[in-house]
C-alpha positions as CSV (number, residue, x, y, z in Angstrom):
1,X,23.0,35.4,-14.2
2,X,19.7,33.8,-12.8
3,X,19.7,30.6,-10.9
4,X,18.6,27.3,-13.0
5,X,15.6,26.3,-11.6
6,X,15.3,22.7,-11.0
7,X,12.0,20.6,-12.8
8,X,11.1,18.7,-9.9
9,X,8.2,17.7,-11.0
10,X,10.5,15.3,-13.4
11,X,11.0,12.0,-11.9
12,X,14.6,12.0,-13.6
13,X,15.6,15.2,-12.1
14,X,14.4,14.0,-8.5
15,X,16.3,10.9,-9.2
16,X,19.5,12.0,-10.6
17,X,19.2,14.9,-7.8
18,X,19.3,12.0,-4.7
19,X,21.9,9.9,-6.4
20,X,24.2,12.5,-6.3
21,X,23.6,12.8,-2.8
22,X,23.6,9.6,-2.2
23,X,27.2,9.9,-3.7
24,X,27.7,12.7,-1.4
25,X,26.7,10.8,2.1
26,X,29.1,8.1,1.0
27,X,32.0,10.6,0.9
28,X,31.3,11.7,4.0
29,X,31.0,8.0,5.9
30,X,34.0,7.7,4.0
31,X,35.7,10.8,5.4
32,X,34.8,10.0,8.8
33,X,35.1,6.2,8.8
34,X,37.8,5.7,6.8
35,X,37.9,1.6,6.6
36,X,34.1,1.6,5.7
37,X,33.4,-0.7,2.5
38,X,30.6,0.6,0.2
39,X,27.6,-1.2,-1.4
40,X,24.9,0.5,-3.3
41,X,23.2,3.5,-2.6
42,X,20.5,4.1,-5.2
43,X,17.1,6.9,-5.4
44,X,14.3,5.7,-3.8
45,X,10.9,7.1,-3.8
46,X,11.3,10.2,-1.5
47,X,15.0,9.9,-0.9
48,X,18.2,7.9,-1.1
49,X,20.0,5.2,0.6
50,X,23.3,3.7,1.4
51,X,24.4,0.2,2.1
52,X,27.9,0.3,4.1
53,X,30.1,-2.3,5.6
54,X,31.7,-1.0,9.1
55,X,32.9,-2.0,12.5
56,X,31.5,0.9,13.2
57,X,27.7,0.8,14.3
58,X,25.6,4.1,12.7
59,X,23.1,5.1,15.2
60,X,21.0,8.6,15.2
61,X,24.1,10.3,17.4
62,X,26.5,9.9,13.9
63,X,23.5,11.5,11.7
64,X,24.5,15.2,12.8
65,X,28.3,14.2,11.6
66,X,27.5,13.2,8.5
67,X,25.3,15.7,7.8
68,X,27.9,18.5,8.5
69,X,30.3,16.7,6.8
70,X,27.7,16.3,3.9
71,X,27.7,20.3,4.0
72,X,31.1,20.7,3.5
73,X,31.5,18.4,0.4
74,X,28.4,19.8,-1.0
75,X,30.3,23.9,-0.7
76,X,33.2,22.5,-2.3
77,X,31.3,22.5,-5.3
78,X,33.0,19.7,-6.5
79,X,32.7,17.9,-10.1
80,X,31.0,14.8,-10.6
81,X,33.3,13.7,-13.4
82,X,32.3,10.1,-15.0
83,X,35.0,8.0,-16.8
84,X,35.2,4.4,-18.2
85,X,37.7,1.5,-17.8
86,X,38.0,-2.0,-19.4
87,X,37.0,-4.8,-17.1
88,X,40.2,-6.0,-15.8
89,X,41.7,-2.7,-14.8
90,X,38.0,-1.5,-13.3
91,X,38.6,-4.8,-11.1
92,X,42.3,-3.7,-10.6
93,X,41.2,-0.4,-9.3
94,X,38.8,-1.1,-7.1
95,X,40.9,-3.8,-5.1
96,X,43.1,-0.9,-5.2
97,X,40.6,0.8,-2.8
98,X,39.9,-2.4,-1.0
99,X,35.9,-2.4,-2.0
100,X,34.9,-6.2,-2.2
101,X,31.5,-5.3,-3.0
102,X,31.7,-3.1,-5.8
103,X,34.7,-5.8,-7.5
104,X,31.5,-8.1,-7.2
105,X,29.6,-6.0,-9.0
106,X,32.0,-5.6,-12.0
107,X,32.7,-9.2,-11.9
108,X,28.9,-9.8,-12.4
109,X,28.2,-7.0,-15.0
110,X,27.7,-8.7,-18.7
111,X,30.6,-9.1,-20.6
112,X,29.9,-6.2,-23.2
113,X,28.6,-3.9,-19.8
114,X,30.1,-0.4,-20.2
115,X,31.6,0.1,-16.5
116,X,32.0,3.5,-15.8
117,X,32.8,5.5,-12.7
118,X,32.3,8.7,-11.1
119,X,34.8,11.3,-9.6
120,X,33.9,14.0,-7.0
121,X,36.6,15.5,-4.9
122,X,39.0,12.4,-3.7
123,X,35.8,10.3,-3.7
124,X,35.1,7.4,-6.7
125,X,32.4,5.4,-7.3
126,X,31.2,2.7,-9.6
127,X,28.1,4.1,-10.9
128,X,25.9,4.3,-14.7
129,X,24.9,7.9,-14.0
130,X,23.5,9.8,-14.5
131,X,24.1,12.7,-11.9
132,X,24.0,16.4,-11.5
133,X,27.2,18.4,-12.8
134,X,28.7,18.6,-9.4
135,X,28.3,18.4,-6.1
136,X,26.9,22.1,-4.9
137,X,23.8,21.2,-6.9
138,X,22.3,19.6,-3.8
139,X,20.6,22.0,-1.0
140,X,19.0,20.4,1.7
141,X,19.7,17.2,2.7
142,X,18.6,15.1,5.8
143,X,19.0,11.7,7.6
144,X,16.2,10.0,8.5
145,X,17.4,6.7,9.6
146,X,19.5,3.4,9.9
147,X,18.7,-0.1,9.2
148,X,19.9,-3.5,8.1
149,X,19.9,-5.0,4.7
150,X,21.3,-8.1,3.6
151,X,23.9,-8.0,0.8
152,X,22.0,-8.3,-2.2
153,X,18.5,-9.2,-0.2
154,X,20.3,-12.3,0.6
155,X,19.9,-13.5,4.2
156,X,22.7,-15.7,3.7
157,X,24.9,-12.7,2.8
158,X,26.3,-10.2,4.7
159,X,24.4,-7.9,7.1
160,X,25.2,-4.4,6.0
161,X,23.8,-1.1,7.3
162,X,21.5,0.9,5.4
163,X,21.9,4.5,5.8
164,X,18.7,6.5,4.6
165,X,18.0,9.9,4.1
166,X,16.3,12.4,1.7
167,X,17.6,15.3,-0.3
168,X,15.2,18.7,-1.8
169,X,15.9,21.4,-3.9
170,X,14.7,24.3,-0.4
171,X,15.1,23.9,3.0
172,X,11.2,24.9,2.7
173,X,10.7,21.3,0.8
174,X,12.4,19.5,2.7
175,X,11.3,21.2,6.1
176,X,7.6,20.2,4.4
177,X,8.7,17.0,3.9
178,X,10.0,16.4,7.3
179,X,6.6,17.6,8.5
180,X,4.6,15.5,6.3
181,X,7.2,12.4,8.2
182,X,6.2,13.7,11.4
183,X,2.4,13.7,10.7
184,X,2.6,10.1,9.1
185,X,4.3,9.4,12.6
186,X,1.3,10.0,14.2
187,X,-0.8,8.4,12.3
188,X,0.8,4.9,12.0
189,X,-2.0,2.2,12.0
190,X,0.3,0.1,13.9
191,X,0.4,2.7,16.6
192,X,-3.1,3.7,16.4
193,X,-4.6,-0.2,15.6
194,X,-2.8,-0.3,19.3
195,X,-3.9,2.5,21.4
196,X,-7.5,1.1,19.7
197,X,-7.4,-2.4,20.2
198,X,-8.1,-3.5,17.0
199,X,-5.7,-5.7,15.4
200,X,-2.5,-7.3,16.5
201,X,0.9,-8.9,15.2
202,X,2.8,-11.3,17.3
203,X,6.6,-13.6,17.3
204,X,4.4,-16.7,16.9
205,X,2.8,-15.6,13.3
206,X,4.7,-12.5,11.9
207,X,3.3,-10.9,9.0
208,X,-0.1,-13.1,9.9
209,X,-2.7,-10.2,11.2
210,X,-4.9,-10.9,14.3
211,X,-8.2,-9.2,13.8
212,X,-9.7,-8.2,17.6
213,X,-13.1,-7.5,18.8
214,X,-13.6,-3.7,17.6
215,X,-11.1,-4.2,14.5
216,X,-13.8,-7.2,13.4
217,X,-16.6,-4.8,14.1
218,X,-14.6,-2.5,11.2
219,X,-13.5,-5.3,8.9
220,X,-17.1,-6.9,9.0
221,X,-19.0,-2.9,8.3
222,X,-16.7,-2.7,5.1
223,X,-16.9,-6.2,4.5
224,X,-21.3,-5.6,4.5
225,X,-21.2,-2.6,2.5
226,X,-18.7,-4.4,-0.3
227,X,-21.5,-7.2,-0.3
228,X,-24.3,-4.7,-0.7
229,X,-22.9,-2.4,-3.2
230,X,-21.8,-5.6,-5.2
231,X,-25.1,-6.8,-5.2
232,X,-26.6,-3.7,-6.6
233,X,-24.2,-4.1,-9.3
234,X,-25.1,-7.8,-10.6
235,X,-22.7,-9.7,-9.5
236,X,-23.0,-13.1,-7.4
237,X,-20.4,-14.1,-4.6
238,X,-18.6,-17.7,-4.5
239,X,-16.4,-18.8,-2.4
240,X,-13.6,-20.8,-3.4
241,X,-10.8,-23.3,-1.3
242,X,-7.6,-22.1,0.3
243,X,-5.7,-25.2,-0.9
244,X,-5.7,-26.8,-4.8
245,X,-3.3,-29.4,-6.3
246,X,-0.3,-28.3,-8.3
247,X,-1.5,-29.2,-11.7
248,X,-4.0,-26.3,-11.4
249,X,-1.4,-23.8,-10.4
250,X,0.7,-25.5,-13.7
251,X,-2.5,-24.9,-16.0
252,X,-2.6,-21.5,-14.7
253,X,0.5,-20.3,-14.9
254,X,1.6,-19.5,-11.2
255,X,3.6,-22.5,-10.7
256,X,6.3,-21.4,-13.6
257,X,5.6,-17.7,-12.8
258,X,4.6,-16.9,-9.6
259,X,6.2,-20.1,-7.6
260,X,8.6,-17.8,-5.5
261,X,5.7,-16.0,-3.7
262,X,3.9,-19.5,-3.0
263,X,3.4,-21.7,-0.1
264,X,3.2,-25.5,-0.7
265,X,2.2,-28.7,1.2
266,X,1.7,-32.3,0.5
267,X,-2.2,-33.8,0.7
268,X,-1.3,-37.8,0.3
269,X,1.5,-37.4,-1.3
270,X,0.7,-35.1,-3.9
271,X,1.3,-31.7,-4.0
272,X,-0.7,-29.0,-3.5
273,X,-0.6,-25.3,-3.2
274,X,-1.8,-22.5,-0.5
275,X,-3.4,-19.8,-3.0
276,X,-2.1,-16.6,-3.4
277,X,-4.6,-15.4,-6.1
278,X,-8.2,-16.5,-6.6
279,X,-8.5,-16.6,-9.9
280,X,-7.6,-20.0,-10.9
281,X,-10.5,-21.1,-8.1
282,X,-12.8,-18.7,-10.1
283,X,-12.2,-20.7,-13.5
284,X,-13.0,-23.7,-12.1
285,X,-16.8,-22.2,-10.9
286,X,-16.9,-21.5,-14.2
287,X,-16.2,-24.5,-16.0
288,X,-19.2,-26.1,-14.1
289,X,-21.5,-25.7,-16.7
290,X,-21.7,-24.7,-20.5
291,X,-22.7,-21.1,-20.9
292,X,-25.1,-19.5,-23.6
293,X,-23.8,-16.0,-24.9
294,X,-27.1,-14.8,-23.4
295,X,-26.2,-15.1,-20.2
296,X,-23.0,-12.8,-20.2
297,X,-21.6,-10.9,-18.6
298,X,-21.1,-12.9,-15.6
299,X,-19.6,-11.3,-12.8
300,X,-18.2,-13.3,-10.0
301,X,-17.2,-11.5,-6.6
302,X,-15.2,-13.2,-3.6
303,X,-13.5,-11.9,-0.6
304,X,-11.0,-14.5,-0.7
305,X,-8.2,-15.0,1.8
306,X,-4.6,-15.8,-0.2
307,X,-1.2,-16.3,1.3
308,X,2.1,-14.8,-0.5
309,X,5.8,-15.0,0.6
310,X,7.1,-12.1,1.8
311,X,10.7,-11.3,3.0
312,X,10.2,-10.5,6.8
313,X,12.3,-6.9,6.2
314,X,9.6,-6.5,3.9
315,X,6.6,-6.5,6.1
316,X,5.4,-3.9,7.7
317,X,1.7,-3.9,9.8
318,X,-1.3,-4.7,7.9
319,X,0.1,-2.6,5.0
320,X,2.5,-5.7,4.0
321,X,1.6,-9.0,5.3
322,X,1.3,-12.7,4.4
323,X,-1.5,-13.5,4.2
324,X,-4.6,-11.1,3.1
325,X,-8.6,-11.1,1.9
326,X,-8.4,-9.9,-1.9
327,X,-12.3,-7.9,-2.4
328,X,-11.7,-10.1,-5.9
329,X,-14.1,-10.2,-8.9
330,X,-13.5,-12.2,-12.3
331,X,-15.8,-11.1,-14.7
332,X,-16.7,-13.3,-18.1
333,X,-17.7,-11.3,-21.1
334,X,-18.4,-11.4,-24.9
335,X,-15.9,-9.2,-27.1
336,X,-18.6,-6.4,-27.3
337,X,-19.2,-6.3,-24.1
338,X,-15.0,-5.6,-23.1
339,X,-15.5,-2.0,-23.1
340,X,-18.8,-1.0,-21.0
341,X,-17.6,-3.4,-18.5
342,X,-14.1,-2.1,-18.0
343,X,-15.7,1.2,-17.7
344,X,-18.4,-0.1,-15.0
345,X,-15.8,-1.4,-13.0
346,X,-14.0,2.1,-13.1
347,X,-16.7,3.9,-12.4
348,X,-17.4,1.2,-9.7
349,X,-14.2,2.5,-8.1
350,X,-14.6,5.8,-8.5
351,X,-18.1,5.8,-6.6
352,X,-16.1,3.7,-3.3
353,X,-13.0,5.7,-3.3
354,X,-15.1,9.1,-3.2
355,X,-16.9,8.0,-1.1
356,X,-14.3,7.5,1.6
357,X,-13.0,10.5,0.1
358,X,-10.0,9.9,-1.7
359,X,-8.8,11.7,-4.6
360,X,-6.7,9.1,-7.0
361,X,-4.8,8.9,-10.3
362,X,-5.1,5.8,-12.2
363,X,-1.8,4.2,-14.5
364,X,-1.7,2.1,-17.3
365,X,0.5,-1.2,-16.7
366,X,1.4,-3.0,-19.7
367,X,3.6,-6.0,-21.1
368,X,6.3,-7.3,-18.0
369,X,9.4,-9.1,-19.5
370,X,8.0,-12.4,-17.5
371,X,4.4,-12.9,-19.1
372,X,2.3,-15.4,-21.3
373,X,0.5,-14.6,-24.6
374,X,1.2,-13.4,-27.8
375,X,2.3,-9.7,-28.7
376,X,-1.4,-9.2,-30.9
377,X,-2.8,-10.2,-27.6
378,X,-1.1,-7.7,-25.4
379,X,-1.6,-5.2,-27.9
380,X,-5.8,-5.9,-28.6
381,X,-5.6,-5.9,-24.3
382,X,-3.8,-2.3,-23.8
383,X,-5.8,-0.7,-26.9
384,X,-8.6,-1.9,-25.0
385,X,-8.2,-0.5,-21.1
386,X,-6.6,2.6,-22.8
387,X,-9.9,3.3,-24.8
388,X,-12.4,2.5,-22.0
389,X,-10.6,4.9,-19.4
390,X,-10.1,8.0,-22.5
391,X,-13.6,7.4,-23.2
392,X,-14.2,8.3,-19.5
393,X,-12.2,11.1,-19.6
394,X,-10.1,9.9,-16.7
395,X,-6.2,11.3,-16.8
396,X,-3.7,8.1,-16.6
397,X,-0.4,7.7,-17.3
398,X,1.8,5.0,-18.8
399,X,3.5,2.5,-16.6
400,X,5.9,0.6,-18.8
401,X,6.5,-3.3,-17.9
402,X,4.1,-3.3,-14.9
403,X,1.2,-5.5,-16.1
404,X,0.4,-9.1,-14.7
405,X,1.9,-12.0,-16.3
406,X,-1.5,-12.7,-17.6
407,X,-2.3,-9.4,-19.0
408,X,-1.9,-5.4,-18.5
409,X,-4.3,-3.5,-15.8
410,X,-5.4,-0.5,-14.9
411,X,-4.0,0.8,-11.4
412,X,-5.8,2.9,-9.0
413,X,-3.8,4.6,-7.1
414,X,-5.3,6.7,-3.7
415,X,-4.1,9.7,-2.1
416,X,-4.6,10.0,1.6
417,X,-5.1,13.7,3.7
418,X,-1.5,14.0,3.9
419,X,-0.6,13.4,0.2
420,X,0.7,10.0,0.0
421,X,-0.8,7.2,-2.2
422,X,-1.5,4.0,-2.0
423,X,-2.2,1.3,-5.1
424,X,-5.3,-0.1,-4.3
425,X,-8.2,-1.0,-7.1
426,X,-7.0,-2.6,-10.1
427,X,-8.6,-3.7,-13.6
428,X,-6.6,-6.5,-15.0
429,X,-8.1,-7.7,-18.6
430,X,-6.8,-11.2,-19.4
431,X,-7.1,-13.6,-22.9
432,X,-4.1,-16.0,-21.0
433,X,-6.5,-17.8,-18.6
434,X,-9.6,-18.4,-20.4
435,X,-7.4,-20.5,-22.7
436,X,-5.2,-22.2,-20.2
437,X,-8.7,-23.6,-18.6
438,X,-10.3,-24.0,-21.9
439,X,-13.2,-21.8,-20.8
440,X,-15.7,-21.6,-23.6
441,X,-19.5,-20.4,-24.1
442,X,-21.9,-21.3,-27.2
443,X,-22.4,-18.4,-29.1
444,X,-25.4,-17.3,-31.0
445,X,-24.1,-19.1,-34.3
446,X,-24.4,-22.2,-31.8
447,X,-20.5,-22.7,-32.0
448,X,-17.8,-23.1,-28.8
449,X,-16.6,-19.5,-28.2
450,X,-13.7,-18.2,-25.6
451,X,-14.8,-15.6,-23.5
452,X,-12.9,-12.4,-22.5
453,X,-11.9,-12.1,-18.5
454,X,-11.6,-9.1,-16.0
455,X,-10.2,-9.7,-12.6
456,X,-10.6,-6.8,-10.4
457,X,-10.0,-5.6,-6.9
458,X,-11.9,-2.2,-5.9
459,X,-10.1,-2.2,-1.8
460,X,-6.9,-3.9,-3.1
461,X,-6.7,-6.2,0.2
462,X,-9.3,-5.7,3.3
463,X,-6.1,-5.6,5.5
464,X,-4.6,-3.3,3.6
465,X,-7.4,-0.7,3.3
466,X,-7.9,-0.9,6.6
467,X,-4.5,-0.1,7.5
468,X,-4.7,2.9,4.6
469,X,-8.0,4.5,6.4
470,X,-6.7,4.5,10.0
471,X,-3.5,6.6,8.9
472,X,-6.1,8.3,6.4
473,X,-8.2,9.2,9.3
474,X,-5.9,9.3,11.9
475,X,-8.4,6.3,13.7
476,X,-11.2,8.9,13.4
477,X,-13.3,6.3,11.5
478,X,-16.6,7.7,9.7
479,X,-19.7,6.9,12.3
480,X,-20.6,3.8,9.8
481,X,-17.2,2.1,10.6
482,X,-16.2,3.2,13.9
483,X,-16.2,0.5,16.8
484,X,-17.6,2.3,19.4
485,X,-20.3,5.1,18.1
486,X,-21.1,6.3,21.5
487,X,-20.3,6.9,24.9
488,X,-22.0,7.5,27.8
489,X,-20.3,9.1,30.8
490,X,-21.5,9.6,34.2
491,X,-20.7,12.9,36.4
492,X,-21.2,10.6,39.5
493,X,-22.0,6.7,39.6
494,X,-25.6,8.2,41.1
495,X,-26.4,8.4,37.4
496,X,-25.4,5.2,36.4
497,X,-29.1,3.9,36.2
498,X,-30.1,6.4,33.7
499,X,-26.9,5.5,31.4
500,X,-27.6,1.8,31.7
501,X,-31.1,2.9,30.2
502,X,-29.8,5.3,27.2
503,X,-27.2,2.3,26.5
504,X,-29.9,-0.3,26.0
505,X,-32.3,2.2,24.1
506,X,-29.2,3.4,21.5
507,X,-28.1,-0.1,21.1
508,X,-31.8,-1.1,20.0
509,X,-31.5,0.9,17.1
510,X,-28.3,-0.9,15.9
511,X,-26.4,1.7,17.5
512,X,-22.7,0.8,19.3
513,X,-22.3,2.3,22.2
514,X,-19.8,1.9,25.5
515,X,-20.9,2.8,29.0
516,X,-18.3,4.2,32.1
517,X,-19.7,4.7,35.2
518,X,-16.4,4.7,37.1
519,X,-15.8,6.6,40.0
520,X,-13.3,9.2,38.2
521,X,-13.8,12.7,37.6
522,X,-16.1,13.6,34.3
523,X,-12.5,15.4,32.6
524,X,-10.6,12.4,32.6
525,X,-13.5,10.2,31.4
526,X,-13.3,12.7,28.5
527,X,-9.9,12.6,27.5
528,X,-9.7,8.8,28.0
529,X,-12.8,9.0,25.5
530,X,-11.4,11.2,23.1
531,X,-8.0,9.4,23.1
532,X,-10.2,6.5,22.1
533,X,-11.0,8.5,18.8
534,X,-14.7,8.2,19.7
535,X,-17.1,9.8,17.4
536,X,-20.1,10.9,20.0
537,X,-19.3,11.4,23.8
538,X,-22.7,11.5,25.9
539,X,-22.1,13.3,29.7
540,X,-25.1,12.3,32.3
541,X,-26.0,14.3,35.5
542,X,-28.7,15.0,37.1
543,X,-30.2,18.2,34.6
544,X,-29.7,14.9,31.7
545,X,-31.5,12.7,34.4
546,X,-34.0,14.9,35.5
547,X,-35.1,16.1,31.7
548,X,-34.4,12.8,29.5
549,X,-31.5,14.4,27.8
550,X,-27.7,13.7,27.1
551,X,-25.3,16.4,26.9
552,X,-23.1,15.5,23.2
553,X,-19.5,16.3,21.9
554,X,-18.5,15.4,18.7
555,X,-14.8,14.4,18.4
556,X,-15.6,16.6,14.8
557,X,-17.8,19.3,15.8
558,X,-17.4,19.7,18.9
559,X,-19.6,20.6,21.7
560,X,-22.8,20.3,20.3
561,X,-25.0,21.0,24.0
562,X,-28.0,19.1,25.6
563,X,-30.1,17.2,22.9
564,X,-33.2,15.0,23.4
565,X,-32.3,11.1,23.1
566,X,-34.7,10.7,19.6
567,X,-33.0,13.9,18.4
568,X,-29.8,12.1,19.3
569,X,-30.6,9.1,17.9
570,X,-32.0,10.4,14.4
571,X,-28.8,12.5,14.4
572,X,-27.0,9.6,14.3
573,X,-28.8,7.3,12.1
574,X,-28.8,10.0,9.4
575,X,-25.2,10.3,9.7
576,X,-24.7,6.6,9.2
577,X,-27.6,5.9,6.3
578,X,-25.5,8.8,4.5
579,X,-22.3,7.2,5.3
580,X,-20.5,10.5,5.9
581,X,-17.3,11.2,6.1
């Protein structure tokens, strides 16, 4: 009889797949730490994890132990066997099995909850399912690591420790996996930003980025080219504050919807808020003037810096941080013109992101349960990002309950040389805020009309993108963005002369370029420079003196042999005028 072969291109199957071994790890803590309490242990993207109580401390040494015992449960082949019980006696059994934390958990469920458990081997658990039909289902399985988590993501609760690991249908997927790991290992901006200098996170301001010298040079390059290719595309920049009063945050919506994620202060005894969108800001450059339907759309762009609250397990380099420069854009249209601009700003994206070259997938959000507006509303707003993007003939897919409070959106969602992805653009279309401010234009009847509103992000979150094209390019930045362009090396300090004279002549033509004429040996300059990521590496001796050359290797091509300095120098500013990858 032939094996059933797994879909594991289903998201259910992957996630039924790593409950069950989530299941599976907690039998084996159990077997080997007997007086271990148990939390949760859901699916996660990519794996599974399991939050235990134990005077026992888990550390990498215990991962082989589990693992082995993981093995055995998993060639018992046993059962996973689900069966029901009535509140009470559900509470009465699991006091039975001295588990405070899943007797919480029934004690919260509603009162009509169905409370079901599931049996495999000696082992129960309080679980909805579903799962696979037993416990030899599961093939490869590995631990990956141990943290804490606070009961319920309560830091007044108690610390637990967070067991995570990953399960795969092969030992080939998951060896693939563990390589893919390995390679993201590497390329950790936070490593990499380090080695290169160019950002920094410290005790006194966690989660608050510190931009250094050649991380501003990369952040000010994108920064330039967003301004440019904005400009090209009609749109005007504003700025707006980082601090507004409450009532606008009330009028708004953030203040009954978004309060959580907010910082506050008190301006003379009033209160205001730090933003952490710069939208509301945008309305209010709008409602400066009345506007004639003539002069629509009107597309305003800011690279404005917001502040959100984020739980410090949360954060995580520049990829999750607390305060951030949103690439924004709030766009004001007529009804007719809903459709060519949603497009616009898609193709918009897709000319950036190919650029940098990413390949991406897009998803439709629609209706959360927390949102403002009326169900035609929603509806007229999804119809309307759903045509655009099938009009384009762009692939999406649906995901359900995701929107914005304000209105659904159009994710774009990257995919980096090693397969991951990363949300970054977004095209939010929103009827909630230009009536909440009241906006209006006069129409060509000469009557007050409400426009239509787009906010959009093309880089998500400078910080963030920053963060995704270091690990993206492992800190090889394209010659555009890199921080240093060029460096000149001298065989012997005899030479350092003619470097002192190529560095000035490269850096007239906007070039940026780094000079060492130390006393070391030309092989170590060059690893030192090529551990620096640097794009072009120049060696100077006396055949470079003595003809006006520089000997070139590309940390991409290679060694490309002696060139003349204008051949050089066009080379380069080709390279960066075509902004190649």
């Amino acid at each position: 009889m032939a094996k059933e072969k797994l879909n594991w291109e289903d998201e259910q199957v992957r996630h039924d797949y790593r409950h069950t071994a989530s299941h599976i790890m907690a039998q084996a803590v159990k077997r080997l730490w007997p007086d271990t309490k148990l939390a949760i242990g859901p699916a996660i993207d990519n794996g599974f994890y399991y939050d235990f109580e134990s005077e026992h401390k888990f550390g990498e040494e215990d991962f082989m132990k589990i693992q082995k015992e993981m093995k055995k449960i998993i060639q018992a082949n046993y059962p996973l066997e689900r069966f029901e019980l009535p509140r009470e006696e559900a509470i009465k059994y699991m006091e039975e099995k001295d588990e405070p934390y899943k007797v919480e958990l029934i004690r919260d469920l509603p009162e009509d909850a169905v409370i079901s458990f599931y049996k495999q081997g000696d082992f129960v658990d309080l679980c909805a399912g579903p799962h696979m039909e037993s416990t030899g289902k599961i093939k490869a399985v590995k631990i990956m690591s141990v943290a804490g988590a606070y009961w319920r993501g309560d830091s007044d609760r108690q610390m637990l420790q967070r067991i995570y690991a990953t399960a795969f249908p092969t030992q080939e997927q998951l060896d693939d996996y563990i390589d893919k790991m390995e390679e993201a290992k590497k390329r950790d901006h936070r490593r990499i930003g380090k080695e290169m200098d160019l950002f920094m996170i410290t005790e006194e301001g966690p989660g608050f980025p510190f931009f250094l010298p050649k991380g501003m040079i990369i952040r000010n390059e994108l920064e330039a080219f967003w301004r440019r290719e904005h400009t090209k595309r009609g749109y005007e920049e504003i700025k707006t504050p980082l601090i507004l009063n409450e009532q606008l945050w009330r009028t708004s919506g953030h203040w009954d919807h978004y309060k959580d994620n907010m910082y506050f202060t008190k301006i003379d005894d009033e209160d205001y808020a730090i933003k952490p969108m710069n939208c509301p800001g945008s309305m209010l450059v709008y409602k400066r003037k009345m506007w004639s339907y003539r002069e629509f759309p009107i597309r305003c762009g800011e690279l404005g810096q917001v502040h959100r609250h984020e739980l410090s397990g949360a954060l995580h380099g520049l990829m999750r941080v607390r305060t951030f420069t949103q690439d924004d854009a709030h766009i004001f249209m007529l009804p007719e013109q809903v459709n060519e601009e949603i497009k616009n700003v898609a193709k918009f994206c897709d000319d950036v992101y190919r650029m940098f070259g990413f390949e991406y997938h897009v998803e439709l959000s629609t209706r959360p349960e927390d949102s403002m507006g009326t169900d035609e509303e929603w509806e007229m707003a999804e119809n309307a990002l759903r045509n655009a993007i099938e009009e384009m003939g762009v692939p999406f897919v649906i995901n359900e309950g995701d929107g914005a409070f304000y209105g659904p959106k159009l994710d774009f969602h990257l995919e980096d040389s090693i397969g991951r992805t990363w949300q970054c653009g977004t095209i939010q279309l929103d009827l909630q805020m230009p009536q909440r401010f009241d906006l209006t234009y006069i129409g060509s009847d000469g009557e007050k009309h409400r426009p239509i509103m787009i906010h959009r992000v093309i880089f998500g979150s400078i910080e963030r993108f920053i963060g995704i094209l270091i690990e993206h390019c492992a800190g090889k930045f394209p010659l555009w963005l890199a921080p240093v362009q060029v460096r000149l090396m001298t065989v012997t300090e005899k030479f350092s002369g003619y470097a002192e004279e190529l560095k000035k002549r490269l850096e007239e033509t906007g070039l940026r370029v780094e000079l060492d004429i130390r006393n070391e040996k030309i092989g170590y300059k060059l690893r030192e420079a090529r551990n620096a990521r640097v794009n072009y590496m120049c060696v100077i001796g006396e055949r470079e003196e003595a003809s006006g050359t520089v000997s070139v290797r590309s940390g991409k091509e290679g060694e490309l042999g002696e060139m003349a300095v204008e051949e050089f120098i066009e080379k380069l500013i080709c390279e960066i005028k075509e902004k190649k990858i």
